[in-house]
N, C-alpha and C positions, 0 to 999 in steps of 0.2 A: 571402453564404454562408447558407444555411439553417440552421436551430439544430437541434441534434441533441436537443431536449428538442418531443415533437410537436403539444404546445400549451401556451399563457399560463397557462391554471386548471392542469394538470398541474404544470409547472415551481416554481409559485406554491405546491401540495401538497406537493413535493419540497424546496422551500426554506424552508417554516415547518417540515419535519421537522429539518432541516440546524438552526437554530436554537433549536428544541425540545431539541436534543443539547447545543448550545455551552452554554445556559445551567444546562443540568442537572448540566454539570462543575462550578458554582459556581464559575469562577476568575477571576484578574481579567485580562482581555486586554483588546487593540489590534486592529483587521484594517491589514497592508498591500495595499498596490496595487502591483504592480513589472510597471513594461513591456518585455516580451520582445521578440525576433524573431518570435514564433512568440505573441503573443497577452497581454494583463493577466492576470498568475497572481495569486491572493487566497492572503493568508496571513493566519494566526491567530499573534500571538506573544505569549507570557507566559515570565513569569521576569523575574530580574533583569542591566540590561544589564550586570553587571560579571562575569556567569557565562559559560564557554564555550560557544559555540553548537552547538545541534543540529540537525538539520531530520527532521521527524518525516513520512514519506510513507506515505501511506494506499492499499490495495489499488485492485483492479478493483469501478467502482461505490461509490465509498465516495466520502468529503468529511473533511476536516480535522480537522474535530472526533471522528468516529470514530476518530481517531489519538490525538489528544488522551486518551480514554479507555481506551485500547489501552497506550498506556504512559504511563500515569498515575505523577505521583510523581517525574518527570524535575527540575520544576522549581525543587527542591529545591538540584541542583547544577548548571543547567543555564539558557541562554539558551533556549528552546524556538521554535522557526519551524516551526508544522504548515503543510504544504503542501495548497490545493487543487489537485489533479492537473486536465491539463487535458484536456476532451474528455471530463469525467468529471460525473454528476449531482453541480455545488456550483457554488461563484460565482466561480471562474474563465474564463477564453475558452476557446470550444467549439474549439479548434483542433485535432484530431487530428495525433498525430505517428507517427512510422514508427516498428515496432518493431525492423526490418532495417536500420537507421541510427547517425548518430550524434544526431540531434536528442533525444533524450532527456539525454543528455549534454550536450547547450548550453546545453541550456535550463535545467539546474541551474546549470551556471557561470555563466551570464548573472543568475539570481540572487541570486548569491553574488558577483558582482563586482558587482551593482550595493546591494545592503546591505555592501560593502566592508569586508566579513571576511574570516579566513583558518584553517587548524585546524578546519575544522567535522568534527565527527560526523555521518552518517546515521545513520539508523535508518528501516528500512523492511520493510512486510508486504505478502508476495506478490508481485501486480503493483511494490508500492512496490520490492520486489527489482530487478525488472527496471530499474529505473531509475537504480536507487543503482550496481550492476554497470555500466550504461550509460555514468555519470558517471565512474566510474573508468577504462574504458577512452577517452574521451575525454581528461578531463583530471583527473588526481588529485594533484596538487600542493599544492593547498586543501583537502584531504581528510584528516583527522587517522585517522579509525578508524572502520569502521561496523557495524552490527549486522542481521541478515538474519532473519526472522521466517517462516517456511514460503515462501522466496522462488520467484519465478517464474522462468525463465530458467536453470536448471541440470539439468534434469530434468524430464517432461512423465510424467503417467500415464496411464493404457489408454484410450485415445478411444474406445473402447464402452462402457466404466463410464461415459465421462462423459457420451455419449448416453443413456443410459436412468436413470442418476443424476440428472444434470445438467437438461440440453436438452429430454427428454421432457416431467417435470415445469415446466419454465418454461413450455414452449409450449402446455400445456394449460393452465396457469395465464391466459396472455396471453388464453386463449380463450374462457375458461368466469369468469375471476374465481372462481374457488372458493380459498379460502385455503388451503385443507388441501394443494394441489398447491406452494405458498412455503412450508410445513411442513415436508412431505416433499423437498423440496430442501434447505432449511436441515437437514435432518436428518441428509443425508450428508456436509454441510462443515462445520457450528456441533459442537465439544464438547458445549456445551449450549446449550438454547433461549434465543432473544434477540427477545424482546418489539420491543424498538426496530427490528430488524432485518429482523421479516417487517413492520411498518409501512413501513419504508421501502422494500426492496428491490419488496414489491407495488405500489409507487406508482413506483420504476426502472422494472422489468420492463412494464406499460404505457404511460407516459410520456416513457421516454429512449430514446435509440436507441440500442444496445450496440452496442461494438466486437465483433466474433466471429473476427476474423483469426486465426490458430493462433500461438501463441507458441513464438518459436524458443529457443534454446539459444546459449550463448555456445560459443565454439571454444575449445579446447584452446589455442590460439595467444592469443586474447588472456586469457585467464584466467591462462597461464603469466606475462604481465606485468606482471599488477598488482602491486605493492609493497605498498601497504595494508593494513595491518591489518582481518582478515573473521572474524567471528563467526557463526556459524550458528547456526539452532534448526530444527532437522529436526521435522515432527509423524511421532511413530509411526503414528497409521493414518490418514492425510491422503491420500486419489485423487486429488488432484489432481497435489500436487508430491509424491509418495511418499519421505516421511522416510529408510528404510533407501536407499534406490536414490540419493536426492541425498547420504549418507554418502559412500558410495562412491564417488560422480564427482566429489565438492567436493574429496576427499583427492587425487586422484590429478591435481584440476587447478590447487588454487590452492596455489601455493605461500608467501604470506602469508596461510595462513586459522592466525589464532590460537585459534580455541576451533571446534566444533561438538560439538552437542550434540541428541540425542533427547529431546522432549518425550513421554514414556507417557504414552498413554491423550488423548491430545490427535488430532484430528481438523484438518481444514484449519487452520480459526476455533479460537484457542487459548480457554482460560474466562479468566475473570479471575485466576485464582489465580496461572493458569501464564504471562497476561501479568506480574505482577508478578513473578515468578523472573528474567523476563529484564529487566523494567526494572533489578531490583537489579542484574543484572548490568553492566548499562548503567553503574548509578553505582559501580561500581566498578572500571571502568576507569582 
């Protein structure tokens, strides 16, 4: 299989960034190794093992540790298991999975039967949505409660905003290397600027191969049967997954959604502030 990372020096760029993060959290962690059907997933876990387990899943183009800081402050009541997603710039296997499937869903169970817990929490942003949703229609059994952060998969926004938002600016970026074009993208999905963030995603955007397949939407059929408890955080002015517009479909679909709720003045990427509103939330479940 060819690696989706387009060369050694790049990947090597993108993985001293990846570790540049972990140790910035100043925490004290472990990595696992857990072998899948579908490829060795790398996990970051901190906390204490006598606390309940979480698993903390990180967007499109992200790595673990960006999750780690995303919802900081978990570890307090919490087992934490940050996920590196796979197929994704971090140090899990490059194995791309279908979004039109159920492998996104296995592939959580498989690592949750194979750390031989039960009762976990998700929590997951964006793309991490898609998968946590994925998981429960699969198998939610082992699934205690989860929490959804400007999730993917319930709502998609205006594919020409995200062309000349989105796409234009990357592709001029990929072309010219001018930083100002990972700016101006970051500009219409970050709340606020994130330093770490144009260092990284500049070093994605020429060095990783992105997934670009259009992200589908769950059915009304199986969101009617999930049982689990779902928490939502809508971003009010977020183009991507449009906050008011997933209100509306999340109400009308999930019938165990316990809480959703508008983030004002938050864009895709929440700030830090309003990550820590929802971690609180988190611990107070």
């Amino acid at each position: 299989m060819n690696s989706l990372f387009k060369s050694e020096k790049g990947k090597a760029e993108i993985i001293q960034l990846y570790d540049q993060k972990l140790e910035e959290l100043k925490i004290d962690y472990i990595y696992l190794n857990i072998d899948t059907s579908y490829g060795t997933t790398n996990i970051i876990t901190t906390g204490k093992d006598s606390n309940p387990p979480i698993f903390l899943i990180h967007g499109s183009n992200g790595c673990a540790p960006i999750a780690l800081e995303t919802y900081a402050g978990l570890s307090s009541k919490f087992k934490l298991y940050a996920i590196d997603v796979l197929a994704q710039p971090n140090k899990s296997a490059e194995t791309r999975l279908s979004m039109n499937d159920e492998s996104y869903g296995k592939w959580i169970i498989e690592i949750i039967d194979a750390l031989n817990i039960e009762n976990v929490t998700l929590a997951g942003f964006s793309f991490g949505g898609l998968i946590i949703l994925k998981t429960l229609e699969f198998d939610e059994s082992k699934i205690k409660e989860v929490f959804l952060s400007a999730p993917a998969y319930i709502v998609n926004g205006n594919p020409i905003k995200a062309l000349f938002k989105f796409f234009i600016p990357m592709k001029r970026f990929m072309k010219t290397k001018k930083t100002k074009y990972v700016e101006k993208f970051l500009a219409e999905v970050f709340t606020e600027p994130d330093d770490f963030a144009i260092n990284y995603l500049s070093k994605v955007f020429v060095y990783f191969n992105m997934d670009f397949t259009p992200v589908p939407l769950i059915s009304s059929t199986k969101a009617n049967a999930i049982k689990t408890p779902i928490s939502i955080f809508a971003a009010a002015n977020d183009i991507v997954f449009p906050g008011p517009k997933m209100i509306k479909r999340a109400k009308k679909i999930f019938p165990s959604l316990k809480k959703i709720q508008l983030i004002e003045n938050s864009k895709h990427v929440q700030n830090r502030i309003q990550n820590e509103l929802i971690a609180n939330d988190i611990l107070q479940q």
